[in-house]
VMD Tcl script that builds the backbone (N, CA, C; Angstrom):
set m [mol new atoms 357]
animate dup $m
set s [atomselect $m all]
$s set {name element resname resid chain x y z} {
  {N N UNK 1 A 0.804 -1.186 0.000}
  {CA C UNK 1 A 0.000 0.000 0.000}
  {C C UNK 1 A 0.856 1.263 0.000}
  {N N UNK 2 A 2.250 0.901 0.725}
  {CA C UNK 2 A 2.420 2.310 0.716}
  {C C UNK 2 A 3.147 3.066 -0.777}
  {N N UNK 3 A 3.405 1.598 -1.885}
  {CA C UNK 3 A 3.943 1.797 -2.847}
  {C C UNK 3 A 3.108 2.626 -3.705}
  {N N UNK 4 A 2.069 2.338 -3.499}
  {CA C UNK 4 A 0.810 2.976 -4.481}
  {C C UNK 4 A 0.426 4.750 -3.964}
  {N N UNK 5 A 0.652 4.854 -2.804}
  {CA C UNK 5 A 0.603 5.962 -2.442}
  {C C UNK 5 A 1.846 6.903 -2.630}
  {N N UNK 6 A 2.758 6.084 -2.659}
  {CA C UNK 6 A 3.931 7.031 -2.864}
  {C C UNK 6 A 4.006 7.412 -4.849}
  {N N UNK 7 A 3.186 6.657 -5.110}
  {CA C UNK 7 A 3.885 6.649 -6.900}
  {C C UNK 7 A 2.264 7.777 -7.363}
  {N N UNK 8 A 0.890 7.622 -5.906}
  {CA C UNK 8 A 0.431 9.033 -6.307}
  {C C UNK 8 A 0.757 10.654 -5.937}
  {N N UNK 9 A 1.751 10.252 -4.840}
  {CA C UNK 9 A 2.085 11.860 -4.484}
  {C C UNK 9 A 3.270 11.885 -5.685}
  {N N UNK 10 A 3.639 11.459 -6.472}
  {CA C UNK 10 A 5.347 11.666 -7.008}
  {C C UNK 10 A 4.191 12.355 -8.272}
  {N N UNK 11 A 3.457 11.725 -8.744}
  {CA C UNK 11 A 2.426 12.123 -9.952}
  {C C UNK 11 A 1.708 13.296 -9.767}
  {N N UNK 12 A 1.485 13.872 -8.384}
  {CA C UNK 12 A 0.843 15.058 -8.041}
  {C C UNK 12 A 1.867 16.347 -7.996}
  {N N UNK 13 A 3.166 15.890 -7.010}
  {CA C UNK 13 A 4.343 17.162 -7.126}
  {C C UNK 13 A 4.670 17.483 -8.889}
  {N N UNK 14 A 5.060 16.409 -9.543}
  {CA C UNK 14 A 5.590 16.318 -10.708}
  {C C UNK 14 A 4.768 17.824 -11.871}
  {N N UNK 15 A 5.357 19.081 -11.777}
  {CA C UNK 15 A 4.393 19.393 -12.473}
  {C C UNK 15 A 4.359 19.566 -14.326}
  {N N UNK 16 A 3.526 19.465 -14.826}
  {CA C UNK 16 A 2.804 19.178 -15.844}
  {C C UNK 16 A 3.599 20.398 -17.094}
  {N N UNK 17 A 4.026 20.059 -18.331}
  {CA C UNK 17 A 4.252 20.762 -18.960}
  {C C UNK 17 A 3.125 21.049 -19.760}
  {N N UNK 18 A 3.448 22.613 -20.295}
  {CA C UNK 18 A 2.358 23.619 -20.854}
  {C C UNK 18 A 2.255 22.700 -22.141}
  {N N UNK 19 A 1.235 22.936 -22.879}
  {CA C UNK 19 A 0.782 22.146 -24.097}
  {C C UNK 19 A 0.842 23.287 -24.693}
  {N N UNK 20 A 1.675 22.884 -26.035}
  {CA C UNK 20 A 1.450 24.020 -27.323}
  {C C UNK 20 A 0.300 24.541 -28.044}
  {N N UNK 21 A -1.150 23.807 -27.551}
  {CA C UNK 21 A -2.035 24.395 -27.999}
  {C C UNK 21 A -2.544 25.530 -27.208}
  {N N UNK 22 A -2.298 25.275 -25.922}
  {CA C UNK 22 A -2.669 26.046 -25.094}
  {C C UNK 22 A -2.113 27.776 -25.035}
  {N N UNK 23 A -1.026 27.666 -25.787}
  {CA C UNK 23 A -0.040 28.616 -25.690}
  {C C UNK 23 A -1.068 29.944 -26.445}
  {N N UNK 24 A -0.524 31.146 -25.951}
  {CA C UNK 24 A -0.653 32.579 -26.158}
  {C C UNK 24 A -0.885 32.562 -28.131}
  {N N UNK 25 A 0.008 32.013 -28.167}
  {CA C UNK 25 A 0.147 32.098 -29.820}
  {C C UNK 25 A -0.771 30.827 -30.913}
  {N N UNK 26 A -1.364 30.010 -30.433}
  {CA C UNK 26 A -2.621 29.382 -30.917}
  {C C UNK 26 A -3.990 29.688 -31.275}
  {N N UNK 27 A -3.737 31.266 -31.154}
  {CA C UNK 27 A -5.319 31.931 -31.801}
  {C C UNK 27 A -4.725 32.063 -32.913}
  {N N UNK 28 A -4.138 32.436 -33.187}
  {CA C UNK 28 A -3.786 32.332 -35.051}
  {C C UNK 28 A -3.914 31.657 -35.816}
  {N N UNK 29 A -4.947 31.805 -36.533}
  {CA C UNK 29 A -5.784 31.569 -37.825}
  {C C UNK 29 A -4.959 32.121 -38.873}
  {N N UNK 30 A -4.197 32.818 -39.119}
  {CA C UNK 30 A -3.865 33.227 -40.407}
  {C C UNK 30 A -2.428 32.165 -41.376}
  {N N UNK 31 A -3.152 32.409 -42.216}
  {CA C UNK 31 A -2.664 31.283 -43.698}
  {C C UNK 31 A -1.098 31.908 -44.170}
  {N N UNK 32 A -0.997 33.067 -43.739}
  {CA C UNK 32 A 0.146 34.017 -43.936}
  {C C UNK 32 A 1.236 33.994 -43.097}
  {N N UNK 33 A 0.426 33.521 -41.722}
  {CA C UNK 33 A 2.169 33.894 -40.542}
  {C C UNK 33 A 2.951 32.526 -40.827}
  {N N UNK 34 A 4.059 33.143 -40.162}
  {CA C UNK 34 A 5.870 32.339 -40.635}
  {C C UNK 34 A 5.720 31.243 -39.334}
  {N N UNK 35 A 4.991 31.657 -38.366}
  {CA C UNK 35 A 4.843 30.449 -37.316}
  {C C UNK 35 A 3.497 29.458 -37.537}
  {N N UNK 36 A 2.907 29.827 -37.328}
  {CA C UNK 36 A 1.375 28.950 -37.422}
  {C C UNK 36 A 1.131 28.379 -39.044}
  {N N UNK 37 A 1.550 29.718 -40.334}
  {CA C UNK 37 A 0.811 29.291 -41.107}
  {C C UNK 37 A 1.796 28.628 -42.039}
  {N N UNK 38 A 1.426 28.406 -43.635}
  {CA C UNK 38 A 2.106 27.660 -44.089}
  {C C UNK 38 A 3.047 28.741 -45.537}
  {N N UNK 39 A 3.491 29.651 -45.078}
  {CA C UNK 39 A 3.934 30.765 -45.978}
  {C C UNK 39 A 5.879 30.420 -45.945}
  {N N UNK 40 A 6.310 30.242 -47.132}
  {CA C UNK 40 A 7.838 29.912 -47.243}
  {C C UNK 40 A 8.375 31.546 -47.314}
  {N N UNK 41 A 9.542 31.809 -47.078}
  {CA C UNK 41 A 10.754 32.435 -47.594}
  {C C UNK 41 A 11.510 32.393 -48.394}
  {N N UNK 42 A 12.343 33.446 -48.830}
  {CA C UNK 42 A 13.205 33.624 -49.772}
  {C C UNK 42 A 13.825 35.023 -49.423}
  {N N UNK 43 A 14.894 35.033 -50.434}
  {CA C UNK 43 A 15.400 36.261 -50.317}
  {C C UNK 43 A 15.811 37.563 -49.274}
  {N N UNK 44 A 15.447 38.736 -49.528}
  {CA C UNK 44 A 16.019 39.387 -48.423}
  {C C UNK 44 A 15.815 40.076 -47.159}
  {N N UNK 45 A 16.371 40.102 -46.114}
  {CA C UNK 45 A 16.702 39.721 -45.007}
  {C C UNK 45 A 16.558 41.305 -44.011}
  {N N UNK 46 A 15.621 42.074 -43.249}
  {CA C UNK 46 A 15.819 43.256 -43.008}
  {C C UNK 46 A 15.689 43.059 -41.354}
  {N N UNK 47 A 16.203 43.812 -40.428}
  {CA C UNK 47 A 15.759 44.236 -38.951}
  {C C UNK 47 A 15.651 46.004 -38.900}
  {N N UNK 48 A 14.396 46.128 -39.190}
  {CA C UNK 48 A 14.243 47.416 -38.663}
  {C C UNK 48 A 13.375 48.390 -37.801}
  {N N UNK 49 A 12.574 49.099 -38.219}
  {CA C UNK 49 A 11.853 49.802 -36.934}
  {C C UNK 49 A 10.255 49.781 -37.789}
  {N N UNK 50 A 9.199 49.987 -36.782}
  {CA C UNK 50 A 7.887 49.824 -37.262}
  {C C UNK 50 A 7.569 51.421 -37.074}
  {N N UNK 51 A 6.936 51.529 -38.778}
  {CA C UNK 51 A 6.987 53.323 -38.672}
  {C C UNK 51 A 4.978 53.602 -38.537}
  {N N UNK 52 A 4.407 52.766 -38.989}
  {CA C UNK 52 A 2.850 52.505 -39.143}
  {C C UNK 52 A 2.722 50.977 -38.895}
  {N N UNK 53 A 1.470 50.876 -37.933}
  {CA C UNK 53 A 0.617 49.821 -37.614}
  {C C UNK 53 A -0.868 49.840 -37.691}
  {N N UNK 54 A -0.952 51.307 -38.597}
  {CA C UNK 54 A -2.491 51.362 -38.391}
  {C C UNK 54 A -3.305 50.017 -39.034}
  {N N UNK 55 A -2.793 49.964 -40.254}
  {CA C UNK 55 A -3.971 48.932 -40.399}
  {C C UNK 55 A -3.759 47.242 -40.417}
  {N N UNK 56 A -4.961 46.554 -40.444}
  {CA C UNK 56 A -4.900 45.574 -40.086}
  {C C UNK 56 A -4.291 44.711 -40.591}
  {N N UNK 57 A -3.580 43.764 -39.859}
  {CA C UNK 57 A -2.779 42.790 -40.905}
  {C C UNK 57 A -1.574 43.207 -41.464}
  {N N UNK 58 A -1.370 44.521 -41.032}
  {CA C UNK 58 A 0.031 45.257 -42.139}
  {C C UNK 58 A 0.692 46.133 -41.339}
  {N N UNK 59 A 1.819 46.490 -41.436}
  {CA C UNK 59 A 2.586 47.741 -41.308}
  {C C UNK 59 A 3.353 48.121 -41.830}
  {N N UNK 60 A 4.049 49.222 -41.959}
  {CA C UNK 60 A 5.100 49.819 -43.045}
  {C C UNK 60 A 6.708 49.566 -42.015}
  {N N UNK 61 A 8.025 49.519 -42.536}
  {CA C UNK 61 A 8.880 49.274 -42.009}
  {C C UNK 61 A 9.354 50.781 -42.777}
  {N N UNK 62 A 10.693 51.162 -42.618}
  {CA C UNK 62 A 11.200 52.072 -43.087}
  {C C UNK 62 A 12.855 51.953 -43.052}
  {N N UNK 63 A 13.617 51.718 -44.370}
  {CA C UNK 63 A 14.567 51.333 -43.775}
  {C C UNK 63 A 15.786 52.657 -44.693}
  {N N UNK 64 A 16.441 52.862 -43.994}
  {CA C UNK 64 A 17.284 54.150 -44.767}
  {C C UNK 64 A 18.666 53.609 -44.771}
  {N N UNK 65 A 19.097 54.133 -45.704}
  {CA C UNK 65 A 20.990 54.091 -46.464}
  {C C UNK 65 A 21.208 54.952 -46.801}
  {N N UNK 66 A 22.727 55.129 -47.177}
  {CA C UNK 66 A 23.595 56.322 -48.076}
  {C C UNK 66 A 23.810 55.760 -49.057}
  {N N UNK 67 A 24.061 56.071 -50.231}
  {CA C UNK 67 A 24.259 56.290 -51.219}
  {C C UNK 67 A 25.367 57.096 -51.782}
  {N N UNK 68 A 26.685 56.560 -52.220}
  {CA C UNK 68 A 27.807 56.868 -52.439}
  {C C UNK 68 A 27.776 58.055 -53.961}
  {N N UNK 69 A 27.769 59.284 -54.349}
  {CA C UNK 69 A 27.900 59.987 -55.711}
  {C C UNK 69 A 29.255 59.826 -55.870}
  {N N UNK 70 A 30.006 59.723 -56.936}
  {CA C UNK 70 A 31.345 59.562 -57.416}
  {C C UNK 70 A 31.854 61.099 -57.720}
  {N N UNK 71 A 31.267 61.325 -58.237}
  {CA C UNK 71 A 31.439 62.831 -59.442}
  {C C UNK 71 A 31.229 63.900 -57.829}
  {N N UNK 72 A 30.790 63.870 -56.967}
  {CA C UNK 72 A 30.790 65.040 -56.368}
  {C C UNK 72 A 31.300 64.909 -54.949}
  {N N UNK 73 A 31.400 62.870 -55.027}
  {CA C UNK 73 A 32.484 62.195 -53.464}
  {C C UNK 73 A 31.956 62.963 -52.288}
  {N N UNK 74 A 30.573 62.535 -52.619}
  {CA C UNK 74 A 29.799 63.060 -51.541}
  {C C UNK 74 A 28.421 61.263 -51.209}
  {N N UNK 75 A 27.619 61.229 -50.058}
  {CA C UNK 75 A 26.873 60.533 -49.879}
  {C C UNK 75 A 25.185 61.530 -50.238}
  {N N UNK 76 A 24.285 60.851 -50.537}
  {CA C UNK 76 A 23.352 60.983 -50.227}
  {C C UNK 76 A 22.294 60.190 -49.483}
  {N N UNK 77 A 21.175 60.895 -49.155}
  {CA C UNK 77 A 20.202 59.835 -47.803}
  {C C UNK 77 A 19.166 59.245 -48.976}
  {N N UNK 78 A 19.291 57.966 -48.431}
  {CA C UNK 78 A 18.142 57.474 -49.338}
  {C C UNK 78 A 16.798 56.474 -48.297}
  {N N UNK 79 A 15.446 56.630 -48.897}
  {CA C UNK 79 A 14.718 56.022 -47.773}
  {C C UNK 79 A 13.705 55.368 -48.387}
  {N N UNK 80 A 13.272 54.202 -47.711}
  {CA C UNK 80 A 12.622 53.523 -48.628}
  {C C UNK 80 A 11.627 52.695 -47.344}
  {N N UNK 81 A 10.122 52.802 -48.183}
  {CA C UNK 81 A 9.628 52.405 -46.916}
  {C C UNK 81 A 8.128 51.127 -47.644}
  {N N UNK 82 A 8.739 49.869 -46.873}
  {CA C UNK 82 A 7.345 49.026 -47.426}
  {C C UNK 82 A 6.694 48.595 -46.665}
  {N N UNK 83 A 6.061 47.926 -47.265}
  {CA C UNK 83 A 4.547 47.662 -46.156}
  {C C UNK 83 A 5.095 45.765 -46.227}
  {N N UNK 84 A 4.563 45.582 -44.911}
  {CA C UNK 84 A 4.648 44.408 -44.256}
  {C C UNK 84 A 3.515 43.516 -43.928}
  {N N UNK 85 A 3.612 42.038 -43.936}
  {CA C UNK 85 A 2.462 41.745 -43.118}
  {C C UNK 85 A 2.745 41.308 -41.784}
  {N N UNK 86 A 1.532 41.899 -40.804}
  {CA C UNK 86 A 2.192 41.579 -39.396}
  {C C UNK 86 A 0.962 40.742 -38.839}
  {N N UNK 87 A 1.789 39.913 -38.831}
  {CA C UNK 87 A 0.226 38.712 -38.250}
  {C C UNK 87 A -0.142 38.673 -36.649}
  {N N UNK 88 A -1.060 38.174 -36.850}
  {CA C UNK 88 A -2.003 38.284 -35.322}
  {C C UNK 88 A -1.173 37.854 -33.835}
  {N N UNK 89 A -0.371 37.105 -34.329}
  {CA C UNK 89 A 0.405 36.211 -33.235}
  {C C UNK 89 A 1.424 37.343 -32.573}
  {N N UNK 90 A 2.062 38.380 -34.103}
  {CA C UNK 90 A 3.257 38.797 -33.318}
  {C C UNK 90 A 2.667 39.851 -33.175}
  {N N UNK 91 A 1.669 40.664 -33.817}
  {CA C UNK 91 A 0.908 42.190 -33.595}
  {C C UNK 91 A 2.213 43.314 -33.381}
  {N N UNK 92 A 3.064 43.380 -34.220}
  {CA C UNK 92 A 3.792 44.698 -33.820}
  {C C UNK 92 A 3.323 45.842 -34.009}
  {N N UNK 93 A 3.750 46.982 -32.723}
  {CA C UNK 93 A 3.153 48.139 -32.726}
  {C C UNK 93 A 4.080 49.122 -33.336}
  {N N UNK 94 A 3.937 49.995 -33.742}
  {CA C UNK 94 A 4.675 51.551 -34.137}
  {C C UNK 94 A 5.529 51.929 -32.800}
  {N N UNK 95 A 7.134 51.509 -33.526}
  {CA C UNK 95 A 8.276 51.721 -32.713}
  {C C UNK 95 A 8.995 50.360 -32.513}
  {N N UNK 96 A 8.795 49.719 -32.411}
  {CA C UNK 96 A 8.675 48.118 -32.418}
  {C C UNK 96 A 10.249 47.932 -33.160}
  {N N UNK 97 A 10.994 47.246 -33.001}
  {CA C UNK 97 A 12.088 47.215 -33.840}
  {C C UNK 97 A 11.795 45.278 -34.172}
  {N N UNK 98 A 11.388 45.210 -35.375}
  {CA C UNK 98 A 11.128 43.869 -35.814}
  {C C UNK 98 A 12.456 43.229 -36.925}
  {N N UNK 99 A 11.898 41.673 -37.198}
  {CA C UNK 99 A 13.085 41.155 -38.325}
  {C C UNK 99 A 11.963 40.566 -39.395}
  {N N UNK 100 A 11.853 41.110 -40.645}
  {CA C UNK 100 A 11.301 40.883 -41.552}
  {C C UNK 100 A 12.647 40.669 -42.571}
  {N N UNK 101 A 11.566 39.309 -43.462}
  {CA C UNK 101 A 11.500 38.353 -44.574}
  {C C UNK 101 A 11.102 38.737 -45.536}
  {N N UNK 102 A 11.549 38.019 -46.918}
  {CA C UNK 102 A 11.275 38.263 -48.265}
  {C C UNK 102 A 10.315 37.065 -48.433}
  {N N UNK 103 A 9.328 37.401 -48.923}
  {CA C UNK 103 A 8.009 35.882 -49.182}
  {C C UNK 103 A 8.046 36.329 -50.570}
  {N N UNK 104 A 6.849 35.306 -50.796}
  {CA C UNK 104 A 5.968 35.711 -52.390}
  {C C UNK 104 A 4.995 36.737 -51.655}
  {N N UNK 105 A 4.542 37.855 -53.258}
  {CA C UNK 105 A 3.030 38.202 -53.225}
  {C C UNK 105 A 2.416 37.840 -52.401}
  {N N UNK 106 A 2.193 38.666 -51.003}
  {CA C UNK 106 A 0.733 38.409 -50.559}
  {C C UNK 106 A -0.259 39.243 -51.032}
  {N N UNK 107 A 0.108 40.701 -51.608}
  {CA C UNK 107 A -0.954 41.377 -52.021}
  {C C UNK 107 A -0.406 42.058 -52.997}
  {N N UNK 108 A -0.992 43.546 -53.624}
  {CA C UNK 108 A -0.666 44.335 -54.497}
  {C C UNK 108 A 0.822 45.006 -54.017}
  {N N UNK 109 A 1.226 44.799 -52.555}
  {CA C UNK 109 A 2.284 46.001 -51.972}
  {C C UNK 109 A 3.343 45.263 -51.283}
  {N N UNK 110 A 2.703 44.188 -50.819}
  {CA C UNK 110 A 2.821 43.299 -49.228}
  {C C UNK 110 A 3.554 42.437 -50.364}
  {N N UNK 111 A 5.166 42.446 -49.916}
  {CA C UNK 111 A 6.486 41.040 -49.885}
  {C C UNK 111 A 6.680 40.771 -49.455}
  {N N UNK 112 A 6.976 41.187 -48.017}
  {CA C UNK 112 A 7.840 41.266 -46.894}
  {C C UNK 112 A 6.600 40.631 -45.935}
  {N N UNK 113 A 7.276 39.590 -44.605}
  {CA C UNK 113 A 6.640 39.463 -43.498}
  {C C UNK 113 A 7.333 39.560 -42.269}
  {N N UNK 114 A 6.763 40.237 -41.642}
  {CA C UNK 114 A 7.037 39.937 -39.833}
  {C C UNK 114 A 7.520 38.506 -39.068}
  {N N UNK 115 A 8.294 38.426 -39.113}
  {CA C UNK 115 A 9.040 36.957 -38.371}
  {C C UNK 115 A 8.821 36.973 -36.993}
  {N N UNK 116 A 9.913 38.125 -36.424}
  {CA C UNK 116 A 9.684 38.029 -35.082}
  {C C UNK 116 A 10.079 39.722 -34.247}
  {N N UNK 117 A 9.534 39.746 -33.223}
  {CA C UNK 117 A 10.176 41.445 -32.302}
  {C C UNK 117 A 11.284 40.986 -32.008}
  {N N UNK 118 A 12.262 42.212 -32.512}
  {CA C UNK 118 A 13.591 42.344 -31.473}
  {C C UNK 118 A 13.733 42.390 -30.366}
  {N N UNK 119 A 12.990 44.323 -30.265}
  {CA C UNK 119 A 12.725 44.785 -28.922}
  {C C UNK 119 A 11.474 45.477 -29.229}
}
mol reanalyze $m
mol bondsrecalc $m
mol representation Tube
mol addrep $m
């Protein structure tokens, strides 16, 4: 008897690991995110800052360089800003410093996806 009692307290302390369905990030429904859904990669590779989150499903990144002129051996600023998709799971907000991916076409604008927050 006392074997049976000891092998139910060892089963009661023992505690229980979290189940991945259960997790924070299992409401995601979308066909688009790099975790849940079934969307591949390619190509190129950015970490930068989130300049718009207004609308849904998307945000703009903004990423700036110089630009070397020869003839006047001077730089210029160059800025270039695309729109992203930011899926439900990772929701980045405006300021957000994220790492976005090169996909296929998700829309008329949208190449790029949201992988994961930096900071």
């Amino acid at each position: 008897m006392k074997d049976n009692k000891s092998k139910k307290q060892k089963e009661q302390t023992v505690p229980k690991k979290p189940d991945v369905s259960e997790s924070k990030g299992s409401e995601c429904n979308d066909k688009n995110c790099p975790i849940h859904g079934s969307l591949r990669f390619r190509g190129r590779t950015f970490t930068e800052k989130v300049v718009s989150a207004k609308s849904s499903k998307s945000a703009i990144i903004e990423i700036n360089t110089r630009h070397y002129i020869p003839k006047y051996e001077r730089y210029e600023k160059k800025r270039k800003r695309l729109q992203v998709h930011n899926p439900g799971c990772i929701n980045a907000k405006e300021g957000d410093v994220v790492k976005v991916k090169e996909c296929r076409p998700i829309s008329k604008t949208k190449h790029f996806v949201i992988i994961k927050k930096v900071k």
